[in-house]
N, C-alpha and C positions, 0 to 999 in steps of 0.2 A: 403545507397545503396539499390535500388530497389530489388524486388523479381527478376525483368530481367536481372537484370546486375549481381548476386552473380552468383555463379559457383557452380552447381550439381555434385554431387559425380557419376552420373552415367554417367555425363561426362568425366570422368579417370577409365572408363571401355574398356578393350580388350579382345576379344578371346584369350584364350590358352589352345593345346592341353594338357592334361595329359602329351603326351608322351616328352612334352618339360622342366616336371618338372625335375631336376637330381633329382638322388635317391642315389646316391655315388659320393665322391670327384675324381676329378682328379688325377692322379696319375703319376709322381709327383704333390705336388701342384701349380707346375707354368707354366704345361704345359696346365692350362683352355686358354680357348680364351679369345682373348680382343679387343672389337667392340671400335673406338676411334672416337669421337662427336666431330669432332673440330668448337667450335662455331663462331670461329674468320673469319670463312668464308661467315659465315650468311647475312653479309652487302652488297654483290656481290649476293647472292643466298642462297640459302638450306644447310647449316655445309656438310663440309668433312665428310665421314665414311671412316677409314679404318680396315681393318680386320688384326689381328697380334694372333700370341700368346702371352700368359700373361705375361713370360718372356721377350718379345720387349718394358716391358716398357720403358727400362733403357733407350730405343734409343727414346723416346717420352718425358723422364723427362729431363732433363739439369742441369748444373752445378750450387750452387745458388739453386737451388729450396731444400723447405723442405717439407719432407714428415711426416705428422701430422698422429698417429697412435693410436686407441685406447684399452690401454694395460689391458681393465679387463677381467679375466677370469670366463669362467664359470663353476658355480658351479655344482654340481651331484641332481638338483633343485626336477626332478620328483622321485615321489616316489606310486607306488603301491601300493594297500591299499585294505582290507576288511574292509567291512562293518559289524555293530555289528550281523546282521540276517544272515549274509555270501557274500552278493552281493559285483561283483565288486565295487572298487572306484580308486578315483587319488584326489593327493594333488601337486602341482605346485607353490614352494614355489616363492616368488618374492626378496621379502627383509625383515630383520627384522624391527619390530617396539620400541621393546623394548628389556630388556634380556631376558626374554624369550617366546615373541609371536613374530610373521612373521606376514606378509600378505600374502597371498597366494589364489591358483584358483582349489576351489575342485571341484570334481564332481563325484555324481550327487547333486550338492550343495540342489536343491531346495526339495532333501529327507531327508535331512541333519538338524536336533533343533540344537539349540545350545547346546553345552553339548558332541554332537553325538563322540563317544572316535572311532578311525579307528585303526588297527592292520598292521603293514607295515610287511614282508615278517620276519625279524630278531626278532619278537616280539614287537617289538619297536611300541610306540601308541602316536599316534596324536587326541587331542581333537578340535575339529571342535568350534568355538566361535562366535563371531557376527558377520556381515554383514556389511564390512566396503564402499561399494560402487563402482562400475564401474566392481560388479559380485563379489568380492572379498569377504574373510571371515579373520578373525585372528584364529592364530591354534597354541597351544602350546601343544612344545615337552613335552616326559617322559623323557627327559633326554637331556644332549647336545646337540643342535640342530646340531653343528657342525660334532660332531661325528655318529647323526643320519643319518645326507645327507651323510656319507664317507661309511658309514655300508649298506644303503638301497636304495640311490637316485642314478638316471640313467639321463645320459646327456639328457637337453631337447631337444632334434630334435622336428622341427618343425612337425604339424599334418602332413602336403601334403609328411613327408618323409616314405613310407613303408618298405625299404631298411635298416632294423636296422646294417646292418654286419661290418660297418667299425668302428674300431676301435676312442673309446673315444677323441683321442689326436686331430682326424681327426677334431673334431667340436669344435677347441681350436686354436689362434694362434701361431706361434711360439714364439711371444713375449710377451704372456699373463701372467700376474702377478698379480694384487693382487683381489680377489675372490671375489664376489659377483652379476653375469650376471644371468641371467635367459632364455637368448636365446646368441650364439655367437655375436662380431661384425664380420659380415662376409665377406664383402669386404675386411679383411687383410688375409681368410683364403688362398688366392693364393700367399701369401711371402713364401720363404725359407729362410734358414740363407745365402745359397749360393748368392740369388738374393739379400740381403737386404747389403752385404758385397762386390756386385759387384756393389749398387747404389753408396754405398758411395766412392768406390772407384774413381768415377766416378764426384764424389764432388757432390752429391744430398745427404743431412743431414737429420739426422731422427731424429724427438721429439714425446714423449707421451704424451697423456690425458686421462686421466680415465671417462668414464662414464658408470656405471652399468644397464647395458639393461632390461627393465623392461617389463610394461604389456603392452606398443604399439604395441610392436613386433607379438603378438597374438590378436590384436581388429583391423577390416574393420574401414575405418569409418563410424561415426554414422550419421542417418540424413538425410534430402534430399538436404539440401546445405552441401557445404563444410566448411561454419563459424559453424558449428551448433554442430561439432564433437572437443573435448577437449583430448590434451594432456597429461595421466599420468606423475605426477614427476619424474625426476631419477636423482641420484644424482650425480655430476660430478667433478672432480679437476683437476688442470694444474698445475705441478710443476712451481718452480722458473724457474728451467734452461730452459721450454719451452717456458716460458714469455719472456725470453732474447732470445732465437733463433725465435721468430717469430718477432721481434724487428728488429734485427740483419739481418733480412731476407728482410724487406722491408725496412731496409738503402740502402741493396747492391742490391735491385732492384728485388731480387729472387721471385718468384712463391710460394702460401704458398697451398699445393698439401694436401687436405681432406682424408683421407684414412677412407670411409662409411662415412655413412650419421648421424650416432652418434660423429665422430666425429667434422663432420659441425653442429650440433647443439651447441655441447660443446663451439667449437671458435665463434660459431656466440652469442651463450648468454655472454659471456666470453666481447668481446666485446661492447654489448649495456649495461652489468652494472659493469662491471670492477671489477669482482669477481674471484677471481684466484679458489675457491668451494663454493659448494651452490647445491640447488636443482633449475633444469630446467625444466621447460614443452613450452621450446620454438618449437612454434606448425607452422613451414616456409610454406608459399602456394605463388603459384602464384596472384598478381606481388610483390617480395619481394627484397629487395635492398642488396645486400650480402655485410658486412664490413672487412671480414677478409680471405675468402676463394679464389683461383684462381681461382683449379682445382680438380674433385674429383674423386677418383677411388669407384666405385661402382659395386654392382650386378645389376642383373635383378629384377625388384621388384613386388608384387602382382598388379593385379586390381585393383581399389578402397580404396587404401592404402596410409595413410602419407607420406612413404617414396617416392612414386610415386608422390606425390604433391611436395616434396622438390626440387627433382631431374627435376620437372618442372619446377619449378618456376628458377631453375639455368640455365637450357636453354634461358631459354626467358631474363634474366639479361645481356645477351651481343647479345642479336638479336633487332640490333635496329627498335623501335616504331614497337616492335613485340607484337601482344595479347597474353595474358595466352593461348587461343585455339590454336594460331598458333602453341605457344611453344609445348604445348600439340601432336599437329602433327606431328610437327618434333620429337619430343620424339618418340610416336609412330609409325614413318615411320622406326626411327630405329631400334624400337622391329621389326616390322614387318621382316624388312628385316634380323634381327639375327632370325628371324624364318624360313625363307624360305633358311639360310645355315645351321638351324642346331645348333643352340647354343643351349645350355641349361641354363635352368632358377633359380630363386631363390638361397636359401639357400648354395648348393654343386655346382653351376650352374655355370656360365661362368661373364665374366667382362667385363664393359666400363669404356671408363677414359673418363669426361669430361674435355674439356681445351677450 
């Protein structure tokens, strides 16, 4: 592929006001909006938008469809920290490496030797280690790491959140289970128990996958093309019982419904190596041919962002002999227009469901 034909990253750039970033959840959490892309319209014209609340999914899913969800939770990752001369610092654990080192994103790393011991708030001390790449360090605890992040670590909210007042649970979802994320999956944070008990009722089945969110969630991408920026690993699993309902799901014809974009990552590597766990750095851009996903519920996602490249390249996968740029348009004619009513974005921000 030519230097003309790759795709610039600064072509998956938009304006966005601050005042469109949320800075607090919805309350309840199903009452966020939900902008819906229906792409099956494309072949006639431009995808439907409709505008609903986030609760109108149920009347958008159908009977037969499953709703793929992913169940890890996030850990208490940041941790505030002095420095041995007294200066602020922060540690931003990711995952561990071994028993007792992590990987983790300190700062101000680049004043940081190796060696440099940091003091967290409870006494508790973290020795800063080497420089494992893509900014990273390894830092081993004075003691249980487990117990260190219960005693000193604070949910990671994203930077763009200055709004720290809502409660921890708020950046967790309801059906988060087994620990190891380092940023929410946020597209599930607009379930309830009420809504997820009125899908099923509804004959719309739900299955888990685990994938613990790692350092994408916090790096642009890098580069002036969009081949030139790489994927950190994260690691991910699909029980048995999900492997048989997503089976089960395409005998009876059903819809197999992404809940985030870590979730489509999961199913779609899942897919091309027939791995029920393993580590992923499947890195989706426009044009990308999707083998296992329908339909995805998603947020609003950064400028210049992978997950913005995903959420492209889905668009354009059912607009026939459409370009990556068209797709790109039509993407953005949506943002636009969930700006000019008002949605809010990101993280705590509002939802679209592609279909």
């Amino acid at each position: 592929m030519t230097d003309a034909a790759r795709l610039r990253v600064d072509a998956f750039d938009y304006p966005l006001p601050d005042a469109a970033i949320a800075q607090t959840p919805a309350e309840p959490r199903d009452s966020s909006r939900l902008l819906v892309l229906d792409r099956s319209a494309s072949r006639a014209g431009a995808p439907s938008m409709r505008h609903r609340v986030f609760r109108d999914v149920r009347d958008e899913l159908r009977a037969g469809d499953l709703l793929v969800v992913n169940d890890s939770r996030v850990i208490p990752a940041r941790l505030p920290a002095r420095r041995p001369g007294g200066g602020a610092a922060e540690v931003l654990v990711l995952r561990p490496l071994d028993d007792d080192r992590w990987e983790a994103l300190v700062r101000p790393s680049a004043r940081l030797r190796d060696g440099s011991v940091l003091t967290l708030r409870t006494g508790d001390t973290v020795e800063v280690g080497e420089r494992l790449g893509d900014g990273t360090r390894a830092v081993r605890f004075s003691r249980d790491p487990s117990a260190v992040l219960e005693a000193a670590g604070e949910m990671p909210l994203p930077p763009y959140i200055h709004d720290r007042s809502a409660p921890p649970d708020r950046y967790q979802t309801v059906y988060a289970q087994p620990p190891g994320s380092a940023a929410a999956p946020t597209a599930g944070l607009h379930f309830t128990p009420e809504l997820l008990a009125s899908l099923q009722a509804g004959g719309v089945r739900r299955a888990t996958v685990t994938l613990h969110v790692g350092l994408d969630t916090f790096r642009p991408l890098e580069g002036e093309f969009i081949d030139e920026h790489r994927i950190h690993t994260e690691w991910y699993d699909i029980p048995d019982v999900t492997r048989a309902a997503l089976e089960e799901t395409r005998r009876q014809g059903g819809r197999v419904v992404a809940v985030g974009t870590t979730s489509v990552r999961v199913l779609e590597t899942a897919a091309r190596h027939a791995a029920s766990a393993g580590w992923t750095d499947l890195y989706i851009t426009p044009p990308y041919r999707f083998a296992a996903v329908d339909a995805i519920v998603t947020n609003f996602h950064l400028p210049r962002s992978s997950l913005l490249l995903l959420v492209t390249a889905f668009v354009q996968a059912r607009m026939a002999d459409a370009t990556p740029f068209e797709a790109r348009d039509t993407l953005l004619a949506a943002y636009r227009e969930a700006l000019e009513r008002g949605y809010r974005f990101f993280s705590f921000g509002d939802a679209m469901l592609l279909v």
